[in-house]
PDB file as gemmi writes it, atoms N, CA and C in Angstrom:
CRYST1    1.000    1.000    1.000  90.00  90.00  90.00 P 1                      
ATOM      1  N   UNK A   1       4.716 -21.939 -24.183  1.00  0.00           N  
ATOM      2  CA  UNK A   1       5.119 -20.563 -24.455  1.00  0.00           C  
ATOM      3  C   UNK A   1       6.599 -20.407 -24.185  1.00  0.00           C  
ATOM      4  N   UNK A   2       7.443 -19.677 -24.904  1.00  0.00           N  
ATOM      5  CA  UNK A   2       8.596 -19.347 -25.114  1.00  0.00           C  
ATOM      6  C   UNK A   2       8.938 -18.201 -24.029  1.00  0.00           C  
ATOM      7  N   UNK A   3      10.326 -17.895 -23.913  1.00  0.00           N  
ATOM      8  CA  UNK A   3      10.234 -16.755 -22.990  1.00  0.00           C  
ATOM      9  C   UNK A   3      10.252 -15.271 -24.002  1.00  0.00           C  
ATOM     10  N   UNK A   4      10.388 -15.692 -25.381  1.00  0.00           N  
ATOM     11  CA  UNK A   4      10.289 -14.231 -26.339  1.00  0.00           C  
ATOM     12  C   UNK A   4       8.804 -14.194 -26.044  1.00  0.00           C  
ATOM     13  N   UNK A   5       7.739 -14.863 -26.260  1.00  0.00           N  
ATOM     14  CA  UNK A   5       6.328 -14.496 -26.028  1.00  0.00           C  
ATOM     15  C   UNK A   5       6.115 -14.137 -24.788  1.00  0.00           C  
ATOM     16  N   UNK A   6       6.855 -14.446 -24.219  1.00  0.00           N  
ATOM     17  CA  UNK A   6       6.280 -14.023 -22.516  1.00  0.00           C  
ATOM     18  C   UNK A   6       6.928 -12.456 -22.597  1.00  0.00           C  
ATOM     19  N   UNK A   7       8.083 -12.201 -23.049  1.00  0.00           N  
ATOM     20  CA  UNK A   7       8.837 -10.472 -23.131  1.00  0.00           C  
ATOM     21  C   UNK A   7       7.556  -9.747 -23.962  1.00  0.00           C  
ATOM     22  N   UNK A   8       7.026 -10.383 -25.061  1.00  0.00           N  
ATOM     23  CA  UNK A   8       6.043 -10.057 -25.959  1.00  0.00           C  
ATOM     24  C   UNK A   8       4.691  -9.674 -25.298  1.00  0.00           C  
ATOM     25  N   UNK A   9       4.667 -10.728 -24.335  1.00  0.00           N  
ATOM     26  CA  UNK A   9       2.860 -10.197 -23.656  1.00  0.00           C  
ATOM     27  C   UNK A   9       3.426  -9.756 -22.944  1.00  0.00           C  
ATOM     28  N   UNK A  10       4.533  -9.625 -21.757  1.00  0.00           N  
ATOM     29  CA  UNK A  10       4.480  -8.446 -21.307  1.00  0.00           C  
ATOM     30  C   UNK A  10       4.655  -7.205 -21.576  1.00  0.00           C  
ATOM     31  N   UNK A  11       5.221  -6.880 -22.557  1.00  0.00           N  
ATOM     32  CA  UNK A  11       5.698  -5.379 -23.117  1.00  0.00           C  
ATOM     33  C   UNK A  11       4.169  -4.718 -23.334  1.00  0.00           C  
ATOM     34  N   UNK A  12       3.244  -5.830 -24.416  1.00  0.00           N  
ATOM     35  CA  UNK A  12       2.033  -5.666 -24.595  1.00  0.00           C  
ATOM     36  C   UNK A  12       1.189  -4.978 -23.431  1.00  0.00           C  
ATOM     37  N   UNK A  13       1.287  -5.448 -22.340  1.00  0.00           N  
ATOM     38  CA  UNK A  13       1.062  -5.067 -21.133  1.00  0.00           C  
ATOM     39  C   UNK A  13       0.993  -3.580 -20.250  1.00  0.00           C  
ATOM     40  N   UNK A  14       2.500  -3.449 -20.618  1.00  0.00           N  
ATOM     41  CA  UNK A  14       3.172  -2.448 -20.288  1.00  0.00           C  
ATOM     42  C   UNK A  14       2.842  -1.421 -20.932  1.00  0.00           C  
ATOM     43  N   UNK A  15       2.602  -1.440 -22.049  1.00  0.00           N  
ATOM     44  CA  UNK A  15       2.184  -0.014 -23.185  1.00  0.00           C  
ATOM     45  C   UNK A  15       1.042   0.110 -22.758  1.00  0.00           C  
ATOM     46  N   UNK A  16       0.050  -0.286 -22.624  1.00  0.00           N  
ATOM     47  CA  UNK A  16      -1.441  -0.061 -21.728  1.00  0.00           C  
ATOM     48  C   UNK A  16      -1.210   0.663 -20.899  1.00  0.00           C  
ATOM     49  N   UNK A  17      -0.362   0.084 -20.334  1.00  0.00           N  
ATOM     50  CA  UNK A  17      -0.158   0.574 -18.568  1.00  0.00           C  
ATOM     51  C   UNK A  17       0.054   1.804 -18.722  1.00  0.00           C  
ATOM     52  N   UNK A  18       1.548   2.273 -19.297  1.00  0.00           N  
ATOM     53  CA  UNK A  18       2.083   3.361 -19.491  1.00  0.00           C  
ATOM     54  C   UNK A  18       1.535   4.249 -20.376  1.00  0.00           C  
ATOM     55  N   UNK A  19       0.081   4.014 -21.477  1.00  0.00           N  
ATOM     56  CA  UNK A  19      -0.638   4.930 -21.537  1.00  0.00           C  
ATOM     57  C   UNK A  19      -1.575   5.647 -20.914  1.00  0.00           C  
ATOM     58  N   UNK A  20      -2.222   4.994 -20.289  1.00  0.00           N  
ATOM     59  CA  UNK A  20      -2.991   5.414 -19.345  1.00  0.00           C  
ATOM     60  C   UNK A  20      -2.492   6.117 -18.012  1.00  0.00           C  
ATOM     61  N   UNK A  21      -1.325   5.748 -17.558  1.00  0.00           N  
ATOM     62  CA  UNK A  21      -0.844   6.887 -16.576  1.00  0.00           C  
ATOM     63  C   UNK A  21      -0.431   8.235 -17.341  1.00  0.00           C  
ATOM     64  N   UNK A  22       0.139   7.764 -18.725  1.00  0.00           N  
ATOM     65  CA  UNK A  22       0.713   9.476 -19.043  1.00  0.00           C  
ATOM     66  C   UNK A  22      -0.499   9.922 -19.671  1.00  0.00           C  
ATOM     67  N   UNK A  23      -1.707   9.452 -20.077  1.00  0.00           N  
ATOM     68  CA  UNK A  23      -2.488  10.000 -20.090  1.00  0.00           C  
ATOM     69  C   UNK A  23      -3.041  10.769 -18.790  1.00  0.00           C  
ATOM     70  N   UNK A  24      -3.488  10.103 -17.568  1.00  0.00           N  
ATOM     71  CA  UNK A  24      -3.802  10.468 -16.381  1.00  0.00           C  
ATOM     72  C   UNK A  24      -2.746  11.397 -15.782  1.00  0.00           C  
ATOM     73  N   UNK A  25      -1.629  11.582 -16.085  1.00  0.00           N  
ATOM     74  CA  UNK A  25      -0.843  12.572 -15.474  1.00  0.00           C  
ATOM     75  C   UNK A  25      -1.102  13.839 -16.333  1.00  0.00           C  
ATOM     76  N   UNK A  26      -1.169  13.776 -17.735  1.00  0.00           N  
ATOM     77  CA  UNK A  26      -1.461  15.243 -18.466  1.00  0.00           C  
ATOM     78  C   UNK A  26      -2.546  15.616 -18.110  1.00  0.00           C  
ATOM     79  N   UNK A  27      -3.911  14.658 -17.597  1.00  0.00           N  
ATOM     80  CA  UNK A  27      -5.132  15.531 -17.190  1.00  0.00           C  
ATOM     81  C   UNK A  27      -4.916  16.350 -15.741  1.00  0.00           C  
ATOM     82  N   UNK A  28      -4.007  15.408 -14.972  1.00  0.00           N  
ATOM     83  CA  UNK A  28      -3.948  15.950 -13.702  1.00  0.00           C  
ATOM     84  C   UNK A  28      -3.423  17.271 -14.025  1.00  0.00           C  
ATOM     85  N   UNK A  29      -2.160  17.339 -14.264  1.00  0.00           N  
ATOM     86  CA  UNK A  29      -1.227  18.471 -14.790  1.00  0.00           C  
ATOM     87  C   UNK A  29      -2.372  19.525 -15.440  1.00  0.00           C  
ATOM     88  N   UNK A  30      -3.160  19.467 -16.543  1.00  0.00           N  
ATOM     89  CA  UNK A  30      -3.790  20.491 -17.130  1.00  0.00           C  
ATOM     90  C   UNK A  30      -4.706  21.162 -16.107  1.00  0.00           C  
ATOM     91  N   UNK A  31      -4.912  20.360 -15.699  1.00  0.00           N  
ATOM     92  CA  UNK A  31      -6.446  21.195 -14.568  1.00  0.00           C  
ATOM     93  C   UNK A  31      -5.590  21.476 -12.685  1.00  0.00           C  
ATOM     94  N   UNK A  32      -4.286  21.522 -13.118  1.00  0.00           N  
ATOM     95  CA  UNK A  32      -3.422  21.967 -12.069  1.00  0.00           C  
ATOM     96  C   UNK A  32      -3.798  21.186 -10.343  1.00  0.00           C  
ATOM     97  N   UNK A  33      -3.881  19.566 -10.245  1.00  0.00           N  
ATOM     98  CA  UNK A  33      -4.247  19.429  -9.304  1.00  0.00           C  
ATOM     99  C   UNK A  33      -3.160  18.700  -9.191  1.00  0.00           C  
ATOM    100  N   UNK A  34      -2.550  18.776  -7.580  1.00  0.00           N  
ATOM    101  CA  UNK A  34      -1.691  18.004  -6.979  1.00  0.00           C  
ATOM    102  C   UNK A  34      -1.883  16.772  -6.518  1.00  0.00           C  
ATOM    103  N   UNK A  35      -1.463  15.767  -6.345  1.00  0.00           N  
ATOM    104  CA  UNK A  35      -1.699  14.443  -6.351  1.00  0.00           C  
ATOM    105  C   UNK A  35      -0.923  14.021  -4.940  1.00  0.00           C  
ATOM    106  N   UNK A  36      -1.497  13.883  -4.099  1.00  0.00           N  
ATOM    107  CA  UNK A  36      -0.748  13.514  -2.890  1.00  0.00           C  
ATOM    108  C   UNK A  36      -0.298  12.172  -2.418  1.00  0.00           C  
ATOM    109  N   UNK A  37       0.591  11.315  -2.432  1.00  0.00           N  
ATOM    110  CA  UNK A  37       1.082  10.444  -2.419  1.00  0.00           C  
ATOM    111  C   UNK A  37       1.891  10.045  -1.388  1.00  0.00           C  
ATOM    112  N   UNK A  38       2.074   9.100  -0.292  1.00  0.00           N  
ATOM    113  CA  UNK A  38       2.226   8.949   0.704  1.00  0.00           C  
ATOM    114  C   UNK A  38       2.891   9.910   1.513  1.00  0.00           C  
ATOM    115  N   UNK A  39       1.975  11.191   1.881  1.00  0.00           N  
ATOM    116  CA  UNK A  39       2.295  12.309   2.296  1.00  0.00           C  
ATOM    117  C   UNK A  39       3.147  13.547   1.537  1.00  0.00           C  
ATOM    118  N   UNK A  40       3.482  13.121   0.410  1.00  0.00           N  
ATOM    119  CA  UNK A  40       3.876  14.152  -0.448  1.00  0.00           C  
ATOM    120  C   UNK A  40       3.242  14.514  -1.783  1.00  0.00           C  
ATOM    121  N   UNK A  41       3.337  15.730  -1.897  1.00  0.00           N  
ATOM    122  CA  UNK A  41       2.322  15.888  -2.797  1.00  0.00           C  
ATOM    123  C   UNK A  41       2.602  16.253  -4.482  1.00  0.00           C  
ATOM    124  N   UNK A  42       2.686  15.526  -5.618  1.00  0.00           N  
ATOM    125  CA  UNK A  42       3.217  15.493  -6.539  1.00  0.00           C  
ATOM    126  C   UNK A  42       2.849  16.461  -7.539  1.00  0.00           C  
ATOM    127  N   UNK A  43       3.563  17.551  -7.805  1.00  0.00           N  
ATOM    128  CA  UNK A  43       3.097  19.096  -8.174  1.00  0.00           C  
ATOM    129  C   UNK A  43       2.419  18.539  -9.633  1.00  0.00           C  
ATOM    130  N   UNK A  44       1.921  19.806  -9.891  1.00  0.00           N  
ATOM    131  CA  UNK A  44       1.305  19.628 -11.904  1.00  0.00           C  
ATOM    132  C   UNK A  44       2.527  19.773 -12.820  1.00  0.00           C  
ATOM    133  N   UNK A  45       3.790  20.278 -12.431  1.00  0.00           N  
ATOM    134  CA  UNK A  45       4.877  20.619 -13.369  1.00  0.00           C  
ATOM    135  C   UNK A  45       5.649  19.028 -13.113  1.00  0.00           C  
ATOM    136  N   UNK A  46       5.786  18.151 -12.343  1.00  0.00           N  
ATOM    137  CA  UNK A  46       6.072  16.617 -11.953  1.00  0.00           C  
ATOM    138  C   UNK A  46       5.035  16.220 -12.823  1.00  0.00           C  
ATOM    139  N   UNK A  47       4.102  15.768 -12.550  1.00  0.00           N  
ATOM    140  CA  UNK A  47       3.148  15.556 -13.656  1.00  0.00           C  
ATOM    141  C   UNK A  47       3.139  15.315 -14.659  1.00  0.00           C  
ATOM    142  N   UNK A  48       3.853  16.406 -15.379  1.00  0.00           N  
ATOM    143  CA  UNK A  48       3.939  17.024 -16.915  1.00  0.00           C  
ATOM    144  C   UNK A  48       5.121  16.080 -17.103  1.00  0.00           C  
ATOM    145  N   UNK A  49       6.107  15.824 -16.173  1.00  0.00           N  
ATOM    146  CA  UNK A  49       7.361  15.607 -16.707  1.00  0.00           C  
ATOM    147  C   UNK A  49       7.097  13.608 -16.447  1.00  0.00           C  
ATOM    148  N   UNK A  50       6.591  13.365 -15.467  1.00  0.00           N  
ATOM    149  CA  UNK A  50       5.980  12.060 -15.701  1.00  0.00           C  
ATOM    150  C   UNK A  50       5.734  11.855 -16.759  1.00  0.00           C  
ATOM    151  N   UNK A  51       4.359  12.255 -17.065  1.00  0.00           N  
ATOM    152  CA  UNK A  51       3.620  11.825 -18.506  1.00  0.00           C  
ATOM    153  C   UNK A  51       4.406  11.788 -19.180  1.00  0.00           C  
ATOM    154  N   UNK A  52       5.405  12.645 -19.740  1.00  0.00           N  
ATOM    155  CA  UNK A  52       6.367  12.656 -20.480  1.00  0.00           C  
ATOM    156  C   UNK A  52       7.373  11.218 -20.920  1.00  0.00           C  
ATOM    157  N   UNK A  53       7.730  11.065 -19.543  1.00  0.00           N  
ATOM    158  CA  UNK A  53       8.037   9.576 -19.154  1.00  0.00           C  
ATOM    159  C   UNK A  53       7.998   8.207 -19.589  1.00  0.00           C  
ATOM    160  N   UNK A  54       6.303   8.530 -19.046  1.00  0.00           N  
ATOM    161  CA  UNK A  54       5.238   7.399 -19.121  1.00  0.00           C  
ATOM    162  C   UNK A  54       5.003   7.467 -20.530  1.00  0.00           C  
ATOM    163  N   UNK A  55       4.817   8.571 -21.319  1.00  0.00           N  
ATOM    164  CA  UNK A  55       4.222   8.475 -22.699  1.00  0.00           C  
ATOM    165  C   UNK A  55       5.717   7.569 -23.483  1.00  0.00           C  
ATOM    166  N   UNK A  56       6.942   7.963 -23.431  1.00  0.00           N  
ATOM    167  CA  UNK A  56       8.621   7.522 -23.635  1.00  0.00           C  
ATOM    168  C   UNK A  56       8.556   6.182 -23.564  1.00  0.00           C  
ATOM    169  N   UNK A  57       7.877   5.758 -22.416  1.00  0.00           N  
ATOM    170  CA  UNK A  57       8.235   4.107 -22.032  1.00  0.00           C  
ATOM    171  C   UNK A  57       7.221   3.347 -23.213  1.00  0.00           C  
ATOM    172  N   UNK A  58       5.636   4.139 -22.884  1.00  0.00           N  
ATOM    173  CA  UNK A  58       5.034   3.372 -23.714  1.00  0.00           C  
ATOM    174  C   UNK A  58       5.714   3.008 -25.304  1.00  0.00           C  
ATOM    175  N   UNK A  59       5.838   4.140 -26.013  1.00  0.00           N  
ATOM    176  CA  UNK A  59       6.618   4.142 -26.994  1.00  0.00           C  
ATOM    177  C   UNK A  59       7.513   2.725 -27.489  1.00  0.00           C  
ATOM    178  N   UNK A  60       8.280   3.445 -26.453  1.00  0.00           N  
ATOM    179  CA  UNK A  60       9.055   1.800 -26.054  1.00  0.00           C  
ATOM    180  C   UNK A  60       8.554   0.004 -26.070  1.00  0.00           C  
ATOM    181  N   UNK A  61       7.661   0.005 -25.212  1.00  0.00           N  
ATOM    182  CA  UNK A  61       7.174  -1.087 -24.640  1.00  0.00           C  
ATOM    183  C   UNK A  61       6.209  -1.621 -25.968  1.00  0.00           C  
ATOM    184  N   UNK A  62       5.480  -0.583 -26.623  1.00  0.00           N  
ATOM    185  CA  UNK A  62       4.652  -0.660 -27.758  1.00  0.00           C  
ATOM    186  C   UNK A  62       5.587  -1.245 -28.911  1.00  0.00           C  
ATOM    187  N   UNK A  63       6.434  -0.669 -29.148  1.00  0.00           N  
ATOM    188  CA  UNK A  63       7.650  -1.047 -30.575  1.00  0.00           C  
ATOM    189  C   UNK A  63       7.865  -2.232 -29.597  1.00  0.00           C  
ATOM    190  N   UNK A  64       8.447  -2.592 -28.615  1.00  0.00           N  
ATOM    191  CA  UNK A  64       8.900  -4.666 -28.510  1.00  0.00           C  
ATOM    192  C   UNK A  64       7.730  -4.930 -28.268  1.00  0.00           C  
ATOM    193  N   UNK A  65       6.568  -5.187 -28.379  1.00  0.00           N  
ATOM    194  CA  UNK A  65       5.011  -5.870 -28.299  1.00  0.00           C  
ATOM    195  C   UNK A  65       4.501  -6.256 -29.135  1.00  0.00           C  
ATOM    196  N   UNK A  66       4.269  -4.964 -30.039  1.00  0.00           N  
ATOM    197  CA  UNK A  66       3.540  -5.169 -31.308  1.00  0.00           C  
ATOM    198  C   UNK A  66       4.326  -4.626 -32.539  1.00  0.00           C  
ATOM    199  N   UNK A  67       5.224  -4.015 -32.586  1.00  0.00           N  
ATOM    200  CA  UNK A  67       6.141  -3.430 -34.053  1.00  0.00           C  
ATOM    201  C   UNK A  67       6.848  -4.501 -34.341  1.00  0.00           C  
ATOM    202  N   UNK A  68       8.238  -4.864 -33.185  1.00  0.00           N  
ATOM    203  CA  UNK A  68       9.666  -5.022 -33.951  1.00  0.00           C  
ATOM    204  C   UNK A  68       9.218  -7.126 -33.987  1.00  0.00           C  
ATOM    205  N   UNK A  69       9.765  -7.594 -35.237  1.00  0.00           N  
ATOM    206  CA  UNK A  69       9.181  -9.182 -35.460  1.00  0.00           C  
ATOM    207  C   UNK A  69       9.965  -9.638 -34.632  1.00  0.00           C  
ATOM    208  N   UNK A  70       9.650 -10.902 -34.782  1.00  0.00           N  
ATOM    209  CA  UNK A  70      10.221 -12.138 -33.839  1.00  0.00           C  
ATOM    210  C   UNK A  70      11.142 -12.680 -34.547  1.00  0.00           C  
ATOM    211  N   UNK A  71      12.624 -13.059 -33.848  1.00  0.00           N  
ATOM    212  CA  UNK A  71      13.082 -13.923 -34.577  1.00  0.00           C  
ATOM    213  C   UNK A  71      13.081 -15.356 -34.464  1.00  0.00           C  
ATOM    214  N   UNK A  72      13.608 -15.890 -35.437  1.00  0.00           N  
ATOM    215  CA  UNK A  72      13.046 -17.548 -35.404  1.00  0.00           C  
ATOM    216  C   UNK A  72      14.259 -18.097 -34.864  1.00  0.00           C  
ATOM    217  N   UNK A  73      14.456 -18.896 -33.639  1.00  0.00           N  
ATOM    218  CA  UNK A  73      15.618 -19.577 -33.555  1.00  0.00           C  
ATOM    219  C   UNK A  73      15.545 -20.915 -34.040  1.00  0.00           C  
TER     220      UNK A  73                                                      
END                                                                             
């Protein structure tokens, strides 16, 4: 394996990842529950702006995974 396939499965990776949290942050956010995190507690309007984030990166991580081709060296 090359290190473009290795950027490739990981990005692959990463878009999973980063759907499922900005998914999990818009549910938190909609049903207004705070998320407490090593003693602080991460409001529903944080939340919103996470997911936001998280949904941005996936985007991202999704187009170098599976969209943009490989080039051939």
């Amino acid at each position: 394996m090359n290190k473009q396939n290795i950027f490739r499965d990981v990005c692959k990776f990463l878009s999973g990842a980063f759907f499922v949290t900005a998914g999990a942050s818009w549910y938190l956010a909609y049903y207004n529950i705070a998320v407490p995190v090593l003693g602080l507690n991460m409001s529903p309007g944080f939340l919103k702006i996470r997911g936001f984030l998280h949904f941005a990166l996936f985007l991202l991580s999704f187009y170098f995974g599976y969209i943009r081709k490989q080039k051939d060296i």
